[in-house]
C-alpha positions as CSV (number, residue, x, y, z in Angstrom):
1,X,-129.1,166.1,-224.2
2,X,-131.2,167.3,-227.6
3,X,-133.6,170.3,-226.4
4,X,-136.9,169.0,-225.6
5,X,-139.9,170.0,-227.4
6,X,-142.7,169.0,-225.0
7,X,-144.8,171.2,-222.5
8,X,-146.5,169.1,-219.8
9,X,-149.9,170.8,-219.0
10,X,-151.9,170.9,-215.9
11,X,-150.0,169.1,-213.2
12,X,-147.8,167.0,-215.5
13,X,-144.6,167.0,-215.3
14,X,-141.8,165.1,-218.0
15,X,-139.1,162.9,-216.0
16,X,-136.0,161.4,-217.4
17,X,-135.5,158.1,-215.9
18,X,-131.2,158.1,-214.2
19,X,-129.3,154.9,-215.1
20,X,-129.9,151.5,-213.3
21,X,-126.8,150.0,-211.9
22,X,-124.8,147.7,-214.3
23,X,-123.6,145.4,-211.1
24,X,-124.8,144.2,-208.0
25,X,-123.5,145.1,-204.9
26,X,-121.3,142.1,-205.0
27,X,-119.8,142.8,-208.1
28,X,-121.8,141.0,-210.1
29,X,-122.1,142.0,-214.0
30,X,-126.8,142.6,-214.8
31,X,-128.0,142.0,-218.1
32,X,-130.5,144.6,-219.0
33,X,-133.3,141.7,-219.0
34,X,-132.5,142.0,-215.1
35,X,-132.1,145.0,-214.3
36,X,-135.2,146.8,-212.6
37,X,-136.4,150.0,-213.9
38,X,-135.2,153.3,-211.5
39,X,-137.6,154.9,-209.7
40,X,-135.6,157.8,-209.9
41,X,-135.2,160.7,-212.4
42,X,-134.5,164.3,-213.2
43,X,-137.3,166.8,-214.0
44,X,-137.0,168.1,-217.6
45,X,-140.3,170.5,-217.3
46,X,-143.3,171.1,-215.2
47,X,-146.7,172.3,-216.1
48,X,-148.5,174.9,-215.0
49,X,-150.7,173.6,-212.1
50,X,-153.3,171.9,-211.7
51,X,-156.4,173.9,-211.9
52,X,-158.9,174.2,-209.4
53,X,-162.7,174.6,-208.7
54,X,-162.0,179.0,-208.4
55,X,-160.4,178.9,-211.4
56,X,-156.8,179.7,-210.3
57,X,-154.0,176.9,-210.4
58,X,-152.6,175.2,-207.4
59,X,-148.7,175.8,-207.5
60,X,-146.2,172.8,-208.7
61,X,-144.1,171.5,-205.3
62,X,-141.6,170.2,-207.8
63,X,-139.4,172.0,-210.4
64,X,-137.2,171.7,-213.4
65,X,-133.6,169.6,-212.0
66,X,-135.3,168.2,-209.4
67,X,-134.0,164.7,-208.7
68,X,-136.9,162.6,-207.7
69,X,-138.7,158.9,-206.9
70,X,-141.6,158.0,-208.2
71,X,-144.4,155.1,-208.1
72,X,-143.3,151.5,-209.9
73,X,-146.4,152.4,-212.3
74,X,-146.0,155.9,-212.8
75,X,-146.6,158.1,-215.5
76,X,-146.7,157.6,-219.5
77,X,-143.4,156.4,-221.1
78,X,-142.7,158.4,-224.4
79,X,-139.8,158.0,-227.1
80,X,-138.5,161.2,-228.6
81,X,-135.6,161.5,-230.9
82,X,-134.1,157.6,-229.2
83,X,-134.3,159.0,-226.1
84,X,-137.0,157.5,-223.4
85,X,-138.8,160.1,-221.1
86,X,-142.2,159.3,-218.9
87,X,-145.2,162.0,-218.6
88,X,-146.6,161.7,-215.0
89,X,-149.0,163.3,-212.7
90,X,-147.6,165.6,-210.2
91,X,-149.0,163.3,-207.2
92,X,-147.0,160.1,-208.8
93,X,-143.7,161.9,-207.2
94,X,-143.0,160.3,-203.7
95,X,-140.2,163.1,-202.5
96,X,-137.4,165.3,-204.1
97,X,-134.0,164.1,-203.4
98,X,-131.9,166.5,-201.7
């Protein structure tokens, strides 16, 4: 993977989406007009918190190489150098995977 150039502010955070599954659980073959978009994906960066009314920042619950799941209308899908990433809130993330 090329070295991403993007820093998420605020409570933003930049996702890469894993791969769907190519088959079905009974073996059969998806085209991609199919296949439903993961809700799943690998944290590339994290911002720096949201900032609140005091003026300090709240701390991120999520970090860079966290595998998580997200919202079916979550974040901001961006393009850079062919390769797809989504920009999302911090409160889009249902749970980390463990």
């Amino acid at each position: 993977m090329a070295k991403l150039n993007i820093k998420p502010l605020g409570d933003k955070v930049i996702v890469q989406r894993v791969e769907a599954d190519q088959t079905t659980a009974g073996g059969i073959l998806l085209p991609d007009s199919a296949k439903e978009k993961p809700k799943r994906g690998i944290i590339l960066a994290v911002g720096n918190g949201r900032l609140l009314d005091d003026g300090t920042r709240s701390e991120m619950q999520v970090k860079k190489n966290d595998e998580v799941l997200f919202t079916s209308y979550a974040g901001t899908e961006i393009k850079v150098d062919g390769s797809e990433y989504m920009i999302m809130d911090e409160s889009d993330i249902l749970g980390v995977v463990n």
